[in-house]
C-alpha positions, 0 to 999 in steps of 0.5 A: 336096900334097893331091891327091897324098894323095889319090890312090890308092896300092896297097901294095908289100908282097908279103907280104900275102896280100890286095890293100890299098891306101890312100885318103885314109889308110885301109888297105882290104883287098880279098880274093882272089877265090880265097879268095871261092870258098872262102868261097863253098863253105864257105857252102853246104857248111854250108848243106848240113850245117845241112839234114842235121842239121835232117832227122836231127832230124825223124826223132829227133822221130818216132821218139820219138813212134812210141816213146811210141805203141808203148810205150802200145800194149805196155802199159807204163804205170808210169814203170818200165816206161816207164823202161826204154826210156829207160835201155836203152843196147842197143837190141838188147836193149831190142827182143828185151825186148819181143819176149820180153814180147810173145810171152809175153803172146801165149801167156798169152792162147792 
């Protein structure tokens, strides 16, 4: 009677979506090789993703110090003035500020 406890048995319920079977009592579940492909793609696609991202951050990281660079370059020096990059929510705006501040100082100095 042991031996019959023993061997293994696979599981007659169809409504499993994986393959179980019983050894020595214990369910184990085996998945469908289906569902490995689409872990398997979900894997790389968010590797894929998680390299994206870390890429969009270097270039945010550069971008910011070319922006503390060009802010010291245009002479802003009170935190006012440097404030206003970081408050103007219209980069538009904020650029044909500078612009606007740039072209001026060019006149005064003509």
């Amino acid at each position: 009677e042991e031996s019959k406890r023993k061997r293994l048995k696979l599981s007659n319920n169809v409504n499993d979506e994986l393959q179980s079977y019983c050894d020595f009592e214990v369910q184990v579940s085996l998945p469908d090789p289906e569902y490995e492909n689409k872990i398997n793609e979900l894997t790389r696609f968010n590797k894929q993703l998680l390299s994206e991202i870390n890429e969009l951050k270097h270039l945010n990281r550069q971008l910011l110090s070319e922006n503390e660079i060009l802010k010291i370059n245009q002479g802003y020096k009170t935190e006012n003035q440097l404030g206003y990059f970081k408050k103007c929510a219209d980069h538009h705006k904020a650029w044909d500020s500078v612009c606007n501040i740039y072209q001026h100082a060019m006149a005064i100095e003509l």
